[in-house]
C-alpha positions in Angstrom: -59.9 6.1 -41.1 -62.4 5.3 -38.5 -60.8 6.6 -35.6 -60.0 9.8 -37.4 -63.7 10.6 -38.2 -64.0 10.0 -34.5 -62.0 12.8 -33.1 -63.9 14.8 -36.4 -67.1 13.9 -34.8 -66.0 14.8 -31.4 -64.6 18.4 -32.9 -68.3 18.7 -34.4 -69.6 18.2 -31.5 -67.9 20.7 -29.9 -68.5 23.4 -32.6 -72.2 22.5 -32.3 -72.6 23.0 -28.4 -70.2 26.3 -28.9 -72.8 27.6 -31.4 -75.9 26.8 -29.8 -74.3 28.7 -26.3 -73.8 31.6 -28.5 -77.1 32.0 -29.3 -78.7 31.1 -26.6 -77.1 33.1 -23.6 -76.7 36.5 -23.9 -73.4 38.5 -23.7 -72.5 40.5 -21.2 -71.6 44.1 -23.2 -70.1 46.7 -21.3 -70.5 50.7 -21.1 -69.0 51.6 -23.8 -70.5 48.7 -26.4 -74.1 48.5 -24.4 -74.8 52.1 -23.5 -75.4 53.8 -20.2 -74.3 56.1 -17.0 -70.7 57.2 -15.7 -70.0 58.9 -12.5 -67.0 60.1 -11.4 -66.7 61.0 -7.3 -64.2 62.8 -5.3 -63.9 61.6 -2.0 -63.8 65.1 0.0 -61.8 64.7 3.4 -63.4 66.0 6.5 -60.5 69.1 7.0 -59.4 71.2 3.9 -55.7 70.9 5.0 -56.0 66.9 5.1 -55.8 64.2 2.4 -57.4 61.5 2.0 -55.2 58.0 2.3 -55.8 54.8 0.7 -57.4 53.2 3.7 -60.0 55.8 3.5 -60.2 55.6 -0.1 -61.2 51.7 0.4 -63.6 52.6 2.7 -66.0 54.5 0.7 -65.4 52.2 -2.5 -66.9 49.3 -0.1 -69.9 51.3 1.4 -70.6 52.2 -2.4 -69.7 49.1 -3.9 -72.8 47.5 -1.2 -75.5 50.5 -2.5 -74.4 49.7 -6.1 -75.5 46.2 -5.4 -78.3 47.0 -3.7 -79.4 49.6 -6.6 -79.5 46.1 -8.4 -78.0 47.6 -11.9 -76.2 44.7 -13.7 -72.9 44.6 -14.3 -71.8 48.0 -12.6 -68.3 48.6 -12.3 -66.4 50.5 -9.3 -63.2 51.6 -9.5 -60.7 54.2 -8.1 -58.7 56.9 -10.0 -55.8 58.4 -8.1 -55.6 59.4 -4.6 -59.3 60.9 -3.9 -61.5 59.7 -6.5 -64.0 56.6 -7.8 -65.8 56.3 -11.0 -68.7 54.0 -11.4 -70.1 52.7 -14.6 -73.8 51.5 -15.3 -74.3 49.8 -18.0 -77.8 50.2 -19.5 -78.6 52.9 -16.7 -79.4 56.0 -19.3 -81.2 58.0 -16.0 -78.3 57.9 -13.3 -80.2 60.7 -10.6 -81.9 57.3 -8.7 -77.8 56.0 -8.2 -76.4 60.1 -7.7 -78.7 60.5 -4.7 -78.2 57.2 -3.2 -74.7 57.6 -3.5 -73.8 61.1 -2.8 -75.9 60.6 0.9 -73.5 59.6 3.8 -76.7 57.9 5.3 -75.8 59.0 8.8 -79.3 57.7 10.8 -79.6 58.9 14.6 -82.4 58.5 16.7 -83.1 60.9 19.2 -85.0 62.0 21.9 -87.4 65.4 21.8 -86.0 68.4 24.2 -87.9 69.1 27.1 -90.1 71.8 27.1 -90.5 72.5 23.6 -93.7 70.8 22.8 -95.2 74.4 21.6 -92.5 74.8 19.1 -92.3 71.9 17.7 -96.4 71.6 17.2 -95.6 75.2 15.3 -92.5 73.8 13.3 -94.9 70.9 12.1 -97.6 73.3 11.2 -95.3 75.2 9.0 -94.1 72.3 7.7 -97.6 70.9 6.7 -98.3 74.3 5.2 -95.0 74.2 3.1 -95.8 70.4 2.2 -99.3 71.9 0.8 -97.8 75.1 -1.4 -95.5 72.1 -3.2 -98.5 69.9 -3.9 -100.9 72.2 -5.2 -97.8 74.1 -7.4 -97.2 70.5 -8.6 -101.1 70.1 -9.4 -100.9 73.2 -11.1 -98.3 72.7 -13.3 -99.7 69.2 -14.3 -102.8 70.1 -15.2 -101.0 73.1 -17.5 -103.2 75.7 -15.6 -102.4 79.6 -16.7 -100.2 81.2 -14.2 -102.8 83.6 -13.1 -102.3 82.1 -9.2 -98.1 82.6 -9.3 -98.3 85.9 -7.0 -100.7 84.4 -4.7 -97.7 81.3 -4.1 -95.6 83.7 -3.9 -97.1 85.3 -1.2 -97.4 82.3 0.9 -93.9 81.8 1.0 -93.2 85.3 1.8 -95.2 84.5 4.8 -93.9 81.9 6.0 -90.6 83.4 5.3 -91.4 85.4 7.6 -92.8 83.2 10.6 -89.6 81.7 10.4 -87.7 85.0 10.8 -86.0 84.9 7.2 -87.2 88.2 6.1 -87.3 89.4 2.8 -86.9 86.1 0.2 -85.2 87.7 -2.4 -85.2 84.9 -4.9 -88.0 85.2 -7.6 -87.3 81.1 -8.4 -90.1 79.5 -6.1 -87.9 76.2 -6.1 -85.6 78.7 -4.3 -87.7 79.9 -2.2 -88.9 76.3 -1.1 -85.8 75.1 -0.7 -85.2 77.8 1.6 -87.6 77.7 3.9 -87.5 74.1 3.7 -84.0 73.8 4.9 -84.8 76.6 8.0 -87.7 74.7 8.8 -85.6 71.3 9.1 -83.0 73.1 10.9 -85.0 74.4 13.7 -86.9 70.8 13.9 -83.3 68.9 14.0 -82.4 71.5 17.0 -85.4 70.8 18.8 -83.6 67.3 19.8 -81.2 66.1 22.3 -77.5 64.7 20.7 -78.1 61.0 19.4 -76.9 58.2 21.1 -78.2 55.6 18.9 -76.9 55.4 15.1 -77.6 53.9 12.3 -74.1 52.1 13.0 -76.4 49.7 15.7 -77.9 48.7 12.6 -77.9 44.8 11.5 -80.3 44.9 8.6 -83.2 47.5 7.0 -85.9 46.2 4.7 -89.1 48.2 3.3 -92.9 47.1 3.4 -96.5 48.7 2.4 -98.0 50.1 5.2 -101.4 48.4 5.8 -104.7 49.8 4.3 -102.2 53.0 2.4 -100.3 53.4 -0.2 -97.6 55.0 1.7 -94.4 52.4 2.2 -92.4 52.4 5.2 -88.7 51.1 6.3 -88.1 48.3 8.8 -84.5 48.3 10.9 -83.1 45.4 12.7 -80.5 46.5 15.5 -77.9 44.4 17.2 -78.0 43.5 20.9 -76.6 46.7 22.0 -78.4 48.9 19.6 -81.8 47.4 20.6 -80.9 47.6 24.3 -80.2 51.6 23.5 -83.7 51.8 21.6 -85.3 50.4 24.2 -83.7 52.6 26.9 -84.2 56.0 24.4 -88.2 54.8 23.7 -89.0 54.2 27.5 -87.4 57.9 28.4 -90.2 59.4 26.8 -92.8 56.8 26.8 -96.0 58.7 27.7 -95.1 62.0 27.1 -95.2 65.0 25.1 -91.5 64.3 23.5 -91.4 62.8 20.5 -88.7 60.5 18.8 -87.2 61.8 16.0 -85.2 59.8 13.2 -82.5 62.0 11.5 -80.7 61.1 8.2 -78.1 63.2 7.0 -78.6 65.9 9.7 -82.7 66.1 8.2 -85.7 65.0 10.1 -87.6 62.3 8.0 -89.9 61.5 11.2 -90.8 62.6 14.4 -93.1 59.8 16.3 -94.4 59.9 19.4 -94.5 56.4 21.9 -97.3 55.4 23.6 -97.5 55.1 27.6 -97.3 51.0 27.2 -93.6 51.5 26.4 -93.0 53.5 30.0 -91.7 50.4 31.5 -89.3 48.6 29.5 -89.3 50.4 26.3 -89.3 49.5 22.8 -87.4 46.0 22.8 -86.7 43.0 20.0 -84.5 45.5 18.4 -86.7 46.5 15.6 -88.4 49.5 15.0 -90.1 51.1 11.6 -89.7 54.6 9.8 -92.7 56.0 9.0 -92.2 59.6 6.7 -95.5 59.4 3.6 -92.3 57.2 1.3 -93.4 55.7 -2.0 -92.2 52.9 -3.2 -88.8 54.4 -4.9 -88.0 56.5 -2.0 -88.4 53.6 0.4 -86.1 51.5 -1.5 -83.6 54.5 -1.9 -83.7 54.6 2.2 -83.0 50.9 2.4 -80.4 50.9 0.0 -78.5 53.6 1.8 -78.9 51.6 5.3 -77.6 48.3 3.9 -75.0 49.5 2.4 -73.9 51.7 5.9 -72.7 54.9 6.4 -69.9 56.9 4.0 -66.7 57.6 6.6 -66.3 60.3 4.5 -68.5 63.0 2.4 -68.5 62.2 -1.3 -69.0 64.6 -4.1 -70.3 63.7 -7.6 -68.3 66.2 -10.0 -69.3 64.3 -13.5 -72.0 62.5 -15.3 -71.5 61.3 -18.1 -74.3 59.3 -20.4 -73.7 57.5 -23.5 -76.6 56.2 -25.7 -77.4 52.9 -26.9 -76.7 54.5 -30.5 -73.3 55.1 -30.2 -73.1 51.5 -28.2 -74.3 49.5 -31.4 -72.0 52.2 -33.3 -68.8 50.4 -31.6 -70.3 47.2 -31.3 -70.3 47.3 -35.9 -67.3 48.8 -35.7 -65.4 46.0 -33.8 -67.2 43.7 -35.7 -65.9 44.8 -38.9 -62.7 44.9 -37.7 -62.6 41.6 -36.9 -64.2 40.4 -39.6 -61.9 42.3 -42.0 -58.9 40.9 -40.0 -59.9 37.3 -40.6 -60.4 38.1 -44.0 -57.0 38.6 -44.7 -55.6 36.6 -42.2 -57.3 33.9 -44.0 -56.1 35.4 -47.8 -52.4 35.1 -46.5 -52.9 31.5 -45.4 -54.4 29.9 -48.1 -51.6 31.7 -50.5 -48.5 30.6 -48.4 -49.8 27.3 -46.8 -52.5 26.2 -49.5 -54.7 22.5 -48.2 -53.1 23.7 -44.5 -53.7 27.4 -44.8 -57.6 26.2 -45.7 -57.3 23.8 -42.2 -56.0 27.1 -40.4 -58.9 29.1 -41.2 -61.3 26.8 -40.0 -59.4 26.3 -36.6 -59.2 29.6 -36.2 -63.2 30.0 -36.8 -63.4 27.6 -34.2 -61.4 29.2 -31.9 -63.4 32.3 -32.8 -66.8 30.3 -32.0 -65.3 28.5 -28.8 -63.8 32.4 -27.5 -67.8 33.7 -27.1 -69.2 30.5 -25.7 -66.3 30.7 -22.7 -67.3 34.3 -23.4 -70.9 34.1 -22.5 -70.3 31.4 -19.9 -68.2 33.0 -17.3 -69.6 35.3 -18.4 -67.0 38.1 -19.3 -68.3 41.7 -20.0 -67.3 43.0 -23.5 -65.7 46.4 -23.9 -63.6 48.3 -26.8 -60.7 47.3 -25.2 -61.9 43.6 -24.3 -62.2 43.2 -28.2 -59.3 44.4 -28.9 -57.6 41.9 -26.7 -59.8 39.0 -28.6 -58.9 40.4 -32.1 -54.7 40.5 -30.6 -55.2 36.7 -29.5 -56.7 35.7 -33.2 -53.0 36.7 -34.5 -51.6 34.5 -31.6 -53.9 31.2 -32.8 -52.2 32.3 -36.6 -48.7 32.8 -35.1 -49.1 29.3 -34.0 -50.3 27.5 -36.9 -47.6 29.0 -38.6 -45.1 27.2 -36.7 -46.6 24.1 -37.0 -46.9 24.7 -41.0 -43.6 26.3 -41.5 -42.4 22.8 -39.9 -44.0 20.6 -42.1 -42.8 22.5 -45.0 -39.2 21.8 -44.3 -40.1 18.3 -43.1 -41.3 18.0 -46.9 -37.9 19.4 -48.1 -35.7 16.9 -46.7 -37.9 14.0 -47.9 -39.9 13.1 -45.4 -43.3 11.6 -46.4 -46.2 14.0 -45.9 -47.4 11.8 -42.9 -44.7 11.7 -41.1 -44.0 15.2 -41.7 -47.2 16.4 -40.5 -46.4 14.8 -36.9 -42.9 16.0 -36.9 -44.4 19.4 -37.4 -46.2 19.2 -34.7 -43.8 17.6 -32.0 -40.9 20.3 -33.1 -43.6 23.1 -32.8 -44.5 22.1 -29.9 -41.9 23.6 -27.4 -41.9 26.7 -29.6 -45.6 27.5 -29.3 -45.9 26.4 -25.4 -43.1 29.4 -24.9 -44.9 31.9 -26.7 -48.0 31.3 -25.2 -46.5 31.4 -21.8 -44.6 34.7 -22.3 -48.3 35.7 -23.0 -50.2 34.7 -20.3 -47.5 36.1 -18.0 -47.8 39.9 -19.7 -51.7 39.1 -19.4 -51.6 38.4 -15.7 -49.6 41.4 -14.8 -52.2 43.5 -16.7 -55.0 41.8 -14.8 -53.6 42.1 -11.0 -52.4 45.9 -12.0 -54.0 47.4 -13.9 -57.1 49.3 -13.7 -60.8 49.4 -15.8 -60.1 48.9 -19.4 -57.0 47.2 -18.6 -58.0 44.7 -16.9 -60.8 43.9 -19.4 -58.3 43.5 -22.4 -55.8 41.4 -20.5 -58.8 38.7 -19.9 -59.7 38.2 -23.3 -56.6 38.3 -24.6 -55.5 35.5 -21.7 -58.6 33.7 -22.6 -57.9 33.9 -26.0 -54.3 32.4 -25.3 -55.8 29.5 -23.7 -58.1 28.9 -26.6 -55.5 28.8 -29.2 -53.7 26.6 -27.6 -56.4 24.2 -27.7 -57.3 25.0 -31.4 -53.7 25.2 -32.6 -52.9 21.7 -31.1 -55.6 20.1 -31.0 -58.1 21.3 -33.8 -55.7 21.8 -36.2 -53.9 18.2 -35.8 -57.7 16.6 -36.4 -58.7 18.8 -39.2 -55.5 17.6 -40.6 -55.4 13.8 -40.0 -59.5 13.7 -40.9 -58.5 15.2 -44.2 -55.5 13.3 -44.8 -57.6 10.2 -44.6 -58.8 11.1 -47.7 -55.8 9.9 -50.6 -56.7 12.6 -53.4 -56.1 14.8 -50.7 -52.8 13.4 -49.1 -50.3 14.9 -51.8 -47.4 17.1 -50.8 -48.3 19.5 -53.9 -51.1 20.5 -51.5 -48.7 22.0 -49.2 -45.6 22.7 -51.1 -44.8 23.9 -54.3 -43.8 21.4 -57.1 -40.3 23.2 -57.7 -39.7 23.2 -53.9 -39.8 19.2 -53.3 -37.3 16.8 -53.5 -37.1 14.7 -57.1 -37.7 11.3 -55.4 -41.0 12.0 -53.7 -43.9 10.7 -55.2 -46.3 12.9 -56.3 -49.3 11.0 -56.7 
């Protein structure tokens, strides 16, 4: 008696520390249960006529699987679909333009040296420039402060001028975004020309970072280069130490900065292979940079063709959903138990609600990330901890029917069951691993719950079950073979008190 109440007490314990896990640590829900942002990219090759190969493929999913991290959205998930294309899911993300421009960016960073000779034309570029930067900050002003558009033609106007300093002629667009897009692009094209081809990349790079700038609001981007990037930084800075040419930094074939180096620099350069991008960031657009440079440069061009949101509405929707549905399934699970297997039916049910209990504390541990699917595997592996404790039960019963005492019965059950349930569970877990290692997303999420769950009912099946059993069985108004069998089904020389 003692020693039963001991395992009991052990089982409680268990339970208890199960329970308190579960409310304590949060789960980990996925896109489809928690909300959030989907992307799907296509992987563009650099000629039409070529495809892209699964080497290149693996490429871009690691350069965007290190800007993911770096976005530092929880639980994102990266995978591949077909021949050319990725889709990336963030959970909780419900405003996914930060991760589309980070992602879609190659991030190619040169550095490189100013042309001779075209100091004029550059000082004219940048005056432009300044003037286009001013246009965009008072229109933003404007609209802000939800000022009557009495001012529109005189905008306008402006950018038809310096449409026309940069040779564009007649802007037929009447959209001023247009417009500034426009003459923003010539403006950066004629800069980006301005500069000799780069021979120092952002591929040199061993680290980037971001920092206020002293005394300003303004943020600016720190980069670490290896050994033979900082030799080439120092060799590119001391070229033009002193003069009129500036250094410019180019990312994705636009100029971000153009710097000038003082005459200090003339004899040895720039060296410690660091430097610092300077180009009026906040503090989003700084950390956007950054992320981009960590994560490295994109072999290939990618192109995000969908973007999909779901809400945290429809997230709680499946989320009561799946709970009902496995709440309704216990329900009758446990109906059809206590009819056919009566005391042990009863003993089944609260195994199987331990199991349930012990599933989301492993759950919440790992942690593993709950999806539709995922549920669906943990609602498939409650029927396996059933399937089980009716082979134990369905053994007892005929124990009963040749005579046996309800004792000895009980353990024959269990030893005869034995082989029976380790083969099942087996044939399982082998099914479960071959979803896992090929399969894809979803897949892979249902095939480790359900394996999970297969471990678990092992444990509860053999091991719950059999203490629940002997604890009650310790009790004599309880040990009668009535409890499991029907009167008319027992032999006439068992006892039945």
């Amino acid at each position: 008696m003692a020693r039963q109440q001991g395992w009991f007490a052990l089982l409680l314990a268990l339970v208890i520390s199960a329970f308190l896990l579960c409310i304590n640590l949060p789960f980990q829900l996925g896109l489809d249960l928690r909300g959030g942002s989907q992307l799907t990219l296509e992987v563009q090759p650099i000629n039409i006529s070529e495809k892209v190969n699964s080497e290149q493929l693996e490429a871009v999913q690691l350069v965007l699987d290190r800007r993911v991290n770096g976005l530092g959205v929880a639980e994102s998930s990266l995978r591949t679909v077909g021949s050319d294309q990725l889709i990336l899911e963030l959970p909780g993300e419900q405003e996914p333009s930060r991760a589309a421009r980070v992602l879609g960016k190659t991030a190619l960073l040169e550095f490189r040296a100013q042309r001779a000779g075209t100091r004029i034309e550059m000082q004219r570029l940048q005056r432009l420039r300044s003037q286009l930067r001013g246009i965009v900050s008072y229109k933003e002003n404007f609209k802000s402060n939800n000022s009557e558009s009495t001012d529109l033609p005189n905008i306008q106007k402006q950018l038809q001028d310096l449409g026309a300093s940069l040779g564009v002629g007649q802007i037929a667009s009447s959209d001023e975004d247009e417009q500034i897009e426009l003459i923003r692009g010539k403006i950066n094209n004629e800069i980006v020309n301005l500069f000799e081809p780069s021979l120092l990349t952002g591929s040199d790079l061993v680290s980037a970072g971001r920092r206020q700038e002293q005394n300003l609001s303004s943020w600016e981007v720190t980069l670490a280069f290896n050994k033979d990037g900082g030799d080439k930084f120092a060799s590119l800075t001391k070229s033009i130490a002193g003069s009129d040419r500036l250094l410019g930094i180019v990312l994705d074939g636009e100029s971000i900065s153009e710097a000038s180096v003082g005459e200090q620099f003339k004899t040895v350069g720039i060296s410690g292979g660091s430097a610092t991008i300077s180009g009026n960031f906040n503090a989003e657009s700084a950390r956007e940079l950054e992320v981009q440079l960590r994560g490295g440069s994109l072999p290939l061009p990618v192109k995000i063709i969908q973007v999909r949101t779901i809400g945290p509405s429809l997230g709680a929707e499946n989320i009561r959903k799946s709970l009902f549905a496995a709440l309704l399934g216990l329900v009758l699970v446990a109906i059809f138990m206590t009819i056919f297997y009566r005391i042990a039916g009863v003993v089944a049910i609260l195994a199987l609600s331990f199991y349930s209990l012990f599933n989301l504390a492993v759950y919440v541990l790992i942690p593993v990330t709950l999806t539709l699917p995922g549920i669906a595997g943990f609602i498939l592996s409650i029927g396996m901890a059933v399937d089980a404790n009716v082979l134990i039960f369905e053994r007892v019963k005929d124990e009963l029917r040749r005579g046996n005492t309800l004792i000895r019965s009980i353990e024959t059950g269990f030893s005869q069951a034995f082989s029976s349930i380790i083969d099942g569970h087996i044939t399982t877990l082998i099914s479960c691993l071959s979803l896992f290692y090929l399969g894809t997303g979803f897949v892979k999420g249902f095939a480790a719950t359900l394996g999970l769950g297969v471990f678990m009912s092992l444990f509860t099946a053999l091991t719950c079950t059999r203490v629940l059993l002997r604890f009650l069985m310790s009790y004599k108004t309880l040990r009668k073979p009535t409890n499991f069998l029907p009167l008319k089904q027992l032999p006439k020389e068992i006892t039945i008190t």
